[in-house]
BAMIMAR-614641 format. One record per residue (C-alpha): x, y negated, z; residue number from 0; residue in three letters. Coordinates in nm, 3 decimals, padded with zeros to 5 digits. Last residue first. Layout:
BEGIN
@px->X | py->Y | pz->Z | seq->NUM | type->ALA
...
! end
This chain:
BEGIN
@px->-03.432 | py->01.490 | pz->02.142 | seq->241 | type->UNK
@px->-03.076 | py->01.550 | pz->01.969 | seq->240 | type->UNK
@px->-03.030 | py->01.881 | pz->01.870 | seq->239 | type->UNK
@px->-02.763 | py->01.775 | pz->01.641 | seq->238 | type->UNK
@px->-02.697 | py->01.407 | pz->01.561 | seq->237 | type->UNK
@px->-02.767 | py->01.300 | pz->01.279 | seq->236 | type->UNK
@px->-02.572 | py->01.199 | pz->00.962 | seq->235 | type->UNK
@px->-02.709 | py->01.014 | pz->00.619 | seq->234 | type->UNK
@px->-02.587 | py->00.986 | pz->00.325 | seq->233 | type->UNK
@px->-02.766 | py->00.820 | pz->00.038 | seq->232 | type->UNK
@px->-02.646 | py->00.902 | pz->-00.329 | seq->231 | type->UNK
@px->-02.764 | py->00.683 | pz->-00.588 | seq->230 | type->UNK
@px->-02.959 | py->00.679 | pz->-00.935 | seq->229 | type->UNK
@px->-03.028 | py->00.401 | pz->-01.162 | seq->228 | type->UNK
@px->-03.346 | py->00.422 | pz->-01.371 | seq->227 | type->UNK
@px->-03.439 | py->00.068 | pz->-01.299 | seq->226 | type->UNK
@px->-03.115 | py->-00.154 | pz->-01.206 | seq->225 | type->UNK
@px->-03.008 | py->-00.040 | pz->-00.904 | seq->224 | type->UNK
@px->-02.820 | py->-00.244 | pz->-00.621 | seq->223 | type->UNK
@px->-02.709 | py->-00.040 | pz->-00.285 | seq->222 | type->UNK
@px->-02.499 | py->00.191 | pz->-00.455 | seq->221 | type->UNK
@px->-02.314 | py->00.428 | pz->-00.240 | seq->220 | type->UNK
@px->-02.536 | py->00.423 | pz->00.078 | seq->219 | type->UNK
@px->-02.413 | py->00.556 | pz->00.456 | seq->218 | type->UNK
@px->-02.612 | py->00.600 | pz->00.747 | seq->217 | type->UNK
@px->-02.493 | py->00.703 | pz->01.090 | seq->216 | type->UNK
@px->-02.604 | py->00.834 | pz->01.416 | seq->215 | type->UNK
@px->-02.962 | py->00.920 | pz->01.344 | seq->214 | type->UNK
@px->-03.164 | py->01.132 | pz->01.630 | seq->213 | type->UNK
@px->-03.255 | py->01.453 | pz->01.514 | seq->212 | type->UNK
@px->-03.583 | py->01.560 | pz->01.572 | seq->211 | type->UNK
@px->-03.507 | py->01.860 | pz->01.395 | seq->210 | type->UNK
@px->-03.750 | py->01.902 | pz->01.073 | seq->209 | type->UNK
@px->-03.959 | py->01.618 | pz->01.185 | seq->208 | type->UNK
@px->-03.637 | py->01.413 | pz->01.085 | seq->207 | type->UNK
@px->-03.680 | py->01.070 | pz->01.253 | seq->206 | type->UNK
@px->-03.587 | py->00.749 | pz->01.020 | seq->205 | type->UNK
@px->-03.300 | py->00.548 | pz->00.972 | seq->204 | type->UNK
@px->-03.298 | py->00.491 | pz->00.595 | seq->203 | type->UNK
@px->-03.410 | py->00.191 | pz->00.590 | seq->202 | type->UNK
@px->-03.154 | py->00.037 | pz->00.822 | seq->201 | type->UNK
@px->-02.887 | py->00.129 | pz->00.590 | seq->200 | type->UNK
@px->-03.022 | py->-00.155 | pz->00.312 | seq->199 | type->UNK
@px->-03.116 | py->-00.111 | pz->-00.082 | seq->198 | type->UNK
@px->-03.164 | py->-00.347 | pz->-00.299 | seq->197 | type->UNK
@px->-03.416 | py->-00.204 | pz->-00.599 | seq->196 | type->UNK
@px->-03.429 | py->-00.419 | pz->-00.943 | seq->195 | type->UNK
@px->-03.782 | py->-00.361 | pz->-01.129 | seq->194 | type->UNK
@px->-03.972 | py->-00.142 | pz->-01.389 | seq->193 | type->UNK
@px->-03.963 | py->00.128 | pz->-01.089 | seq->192 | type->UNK
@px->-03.803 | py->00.512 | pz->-01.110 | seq->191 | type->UNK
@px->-03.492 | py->00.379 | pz->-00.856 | seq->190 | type->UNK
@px->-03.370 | py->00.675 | pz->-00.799 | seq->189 | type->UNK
@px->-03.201 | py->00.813 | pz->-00.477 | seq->188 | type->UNK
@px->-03.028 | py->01.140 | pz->-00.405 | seq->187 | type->UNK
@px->-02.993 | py->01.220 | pz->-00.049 | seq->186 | type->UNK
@px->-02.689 | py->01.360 | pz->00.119 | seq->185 | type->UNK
@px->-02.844 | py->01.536 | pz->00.510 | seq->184 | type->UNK
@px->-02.491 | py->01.517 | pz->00.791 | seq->183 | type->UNK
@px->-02.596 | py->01.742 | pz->01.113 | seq->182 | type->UNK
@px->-02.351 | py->01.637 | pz->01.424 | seq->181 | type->UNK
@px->-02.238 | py->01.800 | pz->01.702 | seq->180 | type->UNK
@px->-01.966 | py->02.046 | pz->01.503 | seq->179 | type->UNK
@px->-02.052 | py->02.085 | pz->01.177 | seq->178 | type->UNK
@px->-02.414 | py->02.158 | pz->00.978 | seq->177 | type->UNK
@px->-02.428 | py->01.999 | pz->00.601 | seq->176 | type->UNK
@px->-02.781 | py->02.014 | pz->00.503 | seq->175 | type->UNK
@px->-02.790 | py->01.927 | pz->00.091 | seq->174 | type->UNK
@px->-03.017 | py->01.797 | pz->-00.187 | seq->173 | type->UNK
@px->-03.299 | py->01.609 | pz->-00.015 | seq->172 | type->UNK
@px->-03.456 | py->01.425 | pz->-00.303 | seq->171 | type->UNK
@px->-03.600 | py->01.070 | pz->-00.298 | seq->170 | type->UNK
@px->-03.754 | py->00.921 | pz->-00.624 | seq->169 | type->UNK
@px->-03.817 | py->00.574 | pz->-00.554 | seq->168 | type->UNK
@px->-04.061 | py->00.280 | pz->-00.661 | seq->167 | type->UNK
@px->-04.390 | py->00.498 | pz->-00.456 | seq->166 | type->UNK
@px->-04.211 | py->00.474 | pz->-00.147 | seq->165 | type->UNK
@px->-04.005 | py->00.777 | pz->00.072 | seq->164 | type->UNK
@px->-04.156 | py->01.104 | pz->00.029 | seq->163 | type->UNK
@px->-03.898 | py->01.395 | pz->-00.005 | seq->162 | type->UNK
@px->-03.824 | py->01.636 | pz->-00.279 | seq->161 | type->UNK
@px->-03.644 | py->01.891 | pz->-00.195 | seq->160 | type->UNK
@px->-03.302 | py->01.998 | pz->-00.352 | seq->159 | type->UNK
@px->-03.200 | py->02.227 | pz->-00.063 | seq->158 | type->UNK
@px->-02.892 | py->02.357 | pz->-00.061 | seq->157 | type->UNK
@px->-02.730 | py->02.459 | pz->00.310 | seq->156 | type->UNK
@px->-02.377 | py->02.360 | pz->00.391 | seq->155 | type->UNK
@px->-02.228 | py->02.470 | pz->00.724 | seq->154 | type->UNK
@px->-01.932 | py->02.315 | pz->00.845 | seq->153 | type->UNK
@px->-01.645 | py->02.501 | pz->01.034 | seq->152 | type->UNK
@px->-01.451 | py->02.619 | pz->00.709 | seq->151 | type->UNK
@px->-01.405 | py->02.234 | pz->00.548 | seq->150 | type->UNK
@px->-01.596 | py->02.149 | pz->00.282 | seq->149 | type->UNK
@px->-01.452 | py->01.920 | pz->-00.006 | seq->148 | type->UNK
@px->-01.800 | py->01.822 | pz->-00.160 | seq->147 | type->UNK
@px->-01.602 | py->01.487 | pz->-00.177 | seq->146 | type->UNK
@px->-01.876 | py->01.240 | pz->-00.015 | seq->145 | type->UNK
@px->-02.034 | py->01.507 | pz->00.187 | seq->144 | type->UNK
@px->-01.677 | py->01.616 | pz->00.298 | seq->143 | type->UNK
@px->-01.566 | py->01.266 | pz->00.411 | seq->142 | type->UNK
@px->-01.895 | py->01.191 | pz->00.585 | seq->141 | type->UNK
@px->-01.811 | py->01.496 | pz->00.775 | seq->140 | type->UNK
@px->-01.473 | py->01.458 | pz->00.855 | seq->139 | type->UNK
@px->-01.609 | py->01.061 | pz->00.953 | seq->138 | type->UNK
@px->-01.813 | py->01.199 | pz->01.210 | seq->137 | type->UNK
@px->-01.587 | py->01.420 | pz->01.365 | seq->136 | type->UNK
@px->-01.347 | py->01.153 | pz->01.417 | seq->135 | type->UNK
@px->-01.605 | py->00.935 | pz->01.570 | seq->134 | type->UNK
@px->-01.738 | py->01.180 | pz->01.787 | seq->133 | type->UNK
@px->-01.373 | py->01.209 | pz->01.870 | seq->132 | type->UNK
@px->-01.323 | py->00.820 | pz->01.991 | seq->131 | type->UNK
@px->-01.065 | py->00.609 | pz->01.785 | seq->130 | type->UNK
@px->-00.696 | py->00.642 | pz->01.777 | seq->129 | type->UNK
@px->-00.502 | py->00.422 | pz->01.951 | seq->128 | type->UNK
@px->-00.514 | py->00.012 | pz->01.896 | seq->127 | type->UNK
@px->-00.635 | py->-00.068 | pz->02.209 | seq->126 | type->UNK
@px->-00.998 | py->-00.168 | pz->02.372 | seq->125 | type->UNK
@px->-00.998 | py->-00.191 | pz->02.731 | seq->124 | type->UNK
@px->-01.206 | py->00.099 | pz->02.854 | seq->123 | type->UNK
@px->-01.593 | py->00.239 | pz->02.798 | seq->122 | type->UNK
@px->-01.655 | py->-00.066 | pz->02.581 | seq->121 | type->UNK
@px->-01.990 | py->-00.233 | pz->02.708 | seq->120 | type->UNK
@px->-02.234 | py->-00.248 | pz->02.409 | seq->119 | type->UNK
@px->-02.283 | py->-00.596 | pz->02.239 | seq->118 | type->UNK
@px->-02.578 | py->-00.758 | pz->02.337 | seq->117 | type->UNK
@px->-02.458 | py->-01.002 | pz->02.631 | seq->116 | type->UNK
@px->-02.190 | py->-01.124 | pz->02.377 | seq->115 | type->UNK
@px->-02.436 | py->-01.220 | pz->02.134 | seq->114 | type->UNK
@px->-02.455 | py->-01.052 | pz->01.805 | seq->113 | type->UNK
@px->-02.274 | py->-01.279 | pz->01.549 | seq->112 | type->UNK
@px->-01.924 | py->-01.047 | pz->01.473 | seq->111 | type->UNK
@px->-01.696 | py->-01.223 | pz->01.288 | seq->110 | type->UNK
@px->-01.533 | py->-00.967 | pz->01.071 | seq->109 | type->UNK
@px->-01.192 | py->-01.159 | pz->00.926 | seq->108 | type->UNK
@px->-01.090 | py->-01.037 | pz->00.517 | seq->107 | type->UNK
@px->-00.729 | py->-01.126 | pz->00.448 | seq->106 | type->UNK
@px->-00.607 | py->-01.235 | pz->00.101 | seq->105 | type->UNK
@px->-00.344 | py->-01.087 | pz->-00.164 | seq->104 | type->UNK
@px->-00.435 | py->-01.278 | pz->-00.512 | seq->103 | type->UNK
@px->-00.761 | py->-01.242 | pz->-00.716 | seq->102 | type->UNK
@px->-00.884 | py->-01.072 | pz->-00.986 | seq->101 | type->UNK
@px->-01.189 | py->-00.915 | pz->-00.780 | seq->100 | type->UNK
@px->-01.279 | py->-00.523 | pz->-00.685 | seq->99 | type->UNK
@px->-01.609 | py->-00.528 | pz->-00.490 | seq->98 | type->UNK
@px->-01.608 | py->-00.416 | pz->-00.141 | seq->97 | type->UNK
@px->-01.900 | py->-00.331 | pz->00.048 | seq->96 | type->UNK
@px->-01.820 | py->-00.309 | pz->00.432 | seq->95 | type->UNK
@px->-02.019 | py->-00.198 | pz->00.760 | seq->94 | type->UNK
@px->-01.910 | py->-00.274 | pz->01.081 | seq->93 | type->UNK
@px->-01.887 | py->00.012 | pz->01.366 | seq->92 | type->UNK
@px->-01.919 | py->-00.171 | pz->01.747 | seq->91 | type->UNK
@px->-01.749 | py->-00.129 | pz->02.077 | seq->90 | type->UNK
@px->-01.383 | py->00.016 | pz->02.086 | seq->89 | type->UNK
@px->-01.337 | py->-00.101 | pz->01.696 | seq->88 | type->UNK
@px->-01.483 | py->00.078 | pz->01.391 | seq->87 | type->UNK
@px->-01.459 | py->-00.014 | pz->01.035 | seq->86 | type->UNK
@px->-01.660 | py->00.153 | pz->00.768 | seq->85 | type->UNK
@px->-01.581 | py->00.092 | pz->00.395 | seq->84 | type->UNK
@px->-01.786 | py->00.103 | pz->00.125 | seq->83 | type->UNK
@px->-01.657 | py->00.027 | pz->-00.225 | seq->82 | type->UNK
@px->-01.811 | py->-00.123 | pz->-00.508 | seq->81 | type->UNK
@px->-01.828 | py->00.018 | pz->-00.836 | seq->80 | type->UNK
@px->-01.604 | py->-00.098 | pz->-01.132 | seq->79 | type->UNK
@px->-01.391 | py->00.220 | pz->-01.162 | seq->78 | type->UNK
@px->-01.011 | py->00.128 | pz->-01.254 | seq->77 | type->UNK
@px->-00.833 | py->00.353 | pz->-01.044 | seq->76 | type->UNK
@px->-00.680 | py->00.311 | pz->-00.641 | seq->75 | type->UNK
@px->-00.805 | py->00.013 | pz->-00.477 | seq->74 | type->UNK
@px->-00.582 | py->-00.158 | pz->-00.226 | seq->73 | type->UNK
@px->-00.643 | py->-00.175 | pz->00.170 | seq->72 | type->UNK
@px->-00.427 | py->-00.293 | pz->00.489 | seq->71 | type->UNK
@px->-00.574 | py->-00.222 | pz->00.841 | seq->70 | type->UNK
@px->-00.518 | py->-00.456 | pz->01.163 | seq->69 | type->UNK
@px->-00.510 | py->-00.402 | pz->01.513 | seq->68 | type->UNK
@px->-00.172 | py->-00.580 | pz->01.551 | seq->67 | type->UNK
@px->00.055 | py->-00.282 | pz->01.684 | seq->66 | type->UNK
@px->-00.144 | py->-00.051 | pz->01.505 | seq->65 | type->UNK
@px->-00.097 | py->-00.204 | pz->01.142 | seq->64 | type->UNK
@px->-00.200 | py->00.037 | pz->00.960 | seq->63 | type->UNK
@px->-00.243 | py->00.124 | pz->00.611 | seq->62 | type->UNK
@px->-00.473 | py->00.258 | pz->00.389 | seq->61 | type->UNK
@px->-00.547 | py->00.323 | pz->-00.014 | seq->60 | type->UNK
@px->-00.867 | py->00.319 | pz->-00.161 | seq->59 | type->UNK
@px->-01.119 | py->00.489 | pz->-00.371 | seq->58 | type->UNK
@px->-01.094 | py->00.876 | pz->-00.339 | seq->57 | type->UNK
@px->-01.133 | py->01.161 | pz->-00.616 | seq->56 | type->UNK
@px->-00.746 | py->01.259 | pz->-00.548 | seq->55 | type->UNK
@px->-00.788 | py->01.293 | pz->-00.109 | seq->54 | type->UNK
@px->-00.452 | py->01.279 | pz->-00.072 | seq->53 | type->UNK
@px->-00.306 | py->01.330 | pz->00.305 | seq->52 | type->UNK
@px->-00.072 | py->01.020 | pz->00.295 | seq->51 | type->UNK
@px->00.178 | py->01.149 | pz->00.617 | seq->50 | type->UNK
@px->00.323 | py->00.963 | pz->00.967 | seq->49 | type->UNK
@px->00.660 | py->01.090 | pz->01.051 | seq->48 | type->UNK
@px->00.833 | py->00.762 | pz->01.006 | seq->47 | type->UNK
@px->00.639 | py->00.469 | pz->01.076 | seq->46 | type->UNK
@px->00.415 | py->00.272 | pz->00.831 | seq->45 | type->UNK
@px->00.559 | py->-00.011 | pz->00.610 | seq->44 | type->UNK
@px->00.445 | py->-00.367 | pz->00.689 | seq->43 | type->UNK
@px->00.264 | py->-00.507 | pz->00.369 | seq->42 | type->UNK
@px->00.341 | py->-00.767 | pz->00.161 | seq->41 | type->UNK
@px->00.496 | py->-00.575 | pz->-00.107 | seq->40 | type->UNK
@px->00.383 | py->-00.190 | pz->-00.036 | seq->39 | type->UNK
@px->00.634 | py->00.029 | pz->00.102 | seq->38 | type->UNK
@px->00.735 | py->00.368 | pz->00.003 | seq->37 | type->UNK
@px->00.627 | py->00.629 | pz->00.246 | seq->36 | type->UNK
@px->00.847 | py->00.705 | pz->00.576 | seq->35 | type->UNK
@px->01.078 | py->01.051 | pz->00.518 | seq->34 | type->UNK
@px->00.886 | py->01.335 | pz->00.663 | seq->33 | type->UNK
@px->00.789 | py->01.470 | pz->01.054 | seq->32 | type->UNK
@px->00.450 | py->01.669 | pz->01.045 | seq->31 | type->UNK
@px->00.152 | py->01.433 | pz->01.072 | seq->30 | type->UNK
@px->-00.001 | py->01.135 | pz->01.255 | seq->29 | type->UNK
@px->-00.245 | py->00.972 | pz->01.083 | seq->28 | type->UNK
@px->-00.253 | py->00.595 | pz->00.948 | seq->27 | type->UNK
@px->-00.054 | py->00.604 | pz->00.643 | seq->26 | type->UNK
@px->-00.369 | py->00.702 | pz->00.449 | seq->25 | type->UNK
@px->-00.487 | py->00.830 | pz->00.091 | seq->24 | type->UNK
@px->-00.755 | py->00.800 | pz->-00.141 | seq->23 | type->UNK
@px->-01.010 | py->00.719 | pz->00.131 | seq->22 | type->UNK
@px->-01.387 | py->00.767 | pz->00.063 | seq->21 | type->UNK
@px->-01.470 | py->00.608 | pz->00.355 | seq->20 | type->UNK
@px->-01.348 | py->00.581 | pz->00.739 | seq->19 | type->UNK
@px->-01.186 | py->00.318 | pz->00.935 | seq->18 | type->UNK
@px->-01.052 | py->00.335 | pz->01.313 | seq->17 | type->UNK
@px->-00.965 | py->00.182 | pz->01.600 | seq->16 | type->UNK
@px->-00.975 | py->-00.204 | pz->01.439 | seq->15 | type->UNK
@px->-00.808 | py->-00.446 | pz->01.711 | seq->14 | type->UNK
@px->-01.073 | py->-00.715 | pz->01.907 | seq->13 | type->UNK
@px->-01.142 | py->-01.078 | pz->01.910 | seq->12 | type->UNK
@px->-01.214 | py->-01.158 | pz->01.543 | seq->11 | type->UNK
@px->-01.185 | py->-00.799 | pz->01.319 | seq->10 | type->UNK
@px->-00.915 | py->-00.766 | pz->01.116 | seq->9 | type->UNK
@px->-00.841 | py->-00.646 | pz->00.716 | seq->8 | type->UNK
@px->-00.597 | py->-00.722 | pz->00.516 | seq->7 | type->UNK
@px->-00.596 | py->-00.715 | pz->00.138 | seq->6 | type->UNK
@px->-00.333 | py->-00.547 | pz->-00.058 | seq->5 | type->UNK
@px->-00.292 | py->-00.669 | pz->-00.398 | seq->4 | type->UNK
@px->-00.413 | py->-00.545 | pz->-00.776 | seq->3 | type->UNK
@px->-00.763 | py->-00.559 | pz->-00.765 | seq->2 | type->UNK
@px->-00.807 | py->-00.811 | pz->-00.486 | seq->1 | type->UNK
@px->-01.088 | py->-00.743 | pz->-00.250 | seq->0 | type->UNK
! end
């Protein structure tokens, strides 16, 4: 993504419903009725009565483009690590890592490969309008996990246990967050091995004795580390789940 330019974002064939991360600030949600936010160059201002809710320890700025299906992004700070982004349209979630690049403005297409016959069925014509509320309700969570901004109906439990994953990785459990549907565990990962580690979401998805939980999303800050580099790993199940 370009340091200093907004870069679009579509998917091939279908609009974007929603996108979730660790979001500076967004012209996508509707709020209380205030003067329209200052417009970006190059990208189409967002309606009147929509408000930037500021989240100040965030990465990226978003807008909308609801009428198109499209989302416009620019980094916010000067930190060099990559961003993840999740980007959800009526029948699939796509996972992002964006690494800030001297470049122009450009637009980023997701071209999704699984076969048609594959894909799961969309539950109604996909639009533009807000995505689904288990969706919602997961990103609040993934939001507060990644901010340690709780909200008053989540439940956060400390832990710091150790946890066996392979011999090249320290693995510690360090928080239960407990909201509404959905139980969200943030790992710490370190890479205690003379060599490189590349880490990948699939992984991670693993039963949890503890609850049986079945796992509805992963997320992974740093998915290179250099030997003695440390990550967080968040993952969110689904509550009660058999």
């Amino acid at each position: 993504m370009s340091r200093s330019e907004p870069t679009r974002i579509r998917i091939e064939g279908a609009p974007i419903t929603d996108v979730f991360g660790n979001i500076h600030s967004s012209h996508c949600a509707a709020g209380p009725s205030l003067p329209a936010a200052p417009a970006t160059p190059g990208v189409p201002a967002p309606a009147a009565g929509f408000q930037a809710v500021v989240n100040p320890a965030g990465d990226v700025v978003v807008e909308c483009d609801r009428d198109k299906g499209e989302i416009y992004i620019r980094p916010v700070g000067e930190a060099s690590r990559p961003i993840n982004l999740f980007v959800s349209s009526a029948t699939a979630t796509y996972t992002l890592l964006l690494r800030r690049a001297d470049t122009p403005a450009d637009t980023l297409v997701i071209r999704d490969k699984t076969p048609r016959a594959l894909r799961p069925l969309a539950p109604e014509p996909a639009t533009a309008g807000p995505a689904p509320n288990h969706v919602r309700t997961m990103k609040a969570l993934l939001v507060a996990m990644a901010s340690d901004r709780i909200p008053p109906d989540v439940r956060v439990e400390e832990t710091s246990r150790a946890v066996q994953l392979w011999a090249e990785a320290r693995f510690t459990l360090l928080r239960l967050y407990e909201g509404r549907g959905y139980v969200g565990e943030k790992y710490t990962l370190q890479n205690i091995s003379q060599a490189p580690m590349v880490l990948a979401e699939q992984e991670f998805d693993r039963p949890d004795s503890r609850t049986g939980g079945e796992v509805a999303g992963i997320a992974i800050e740093h998915h290179n580390l250099r030997p003695g580099e440390t990550t967080s790993v968040y993952v969110i199940r689904r509550a009660g789940a058999p």
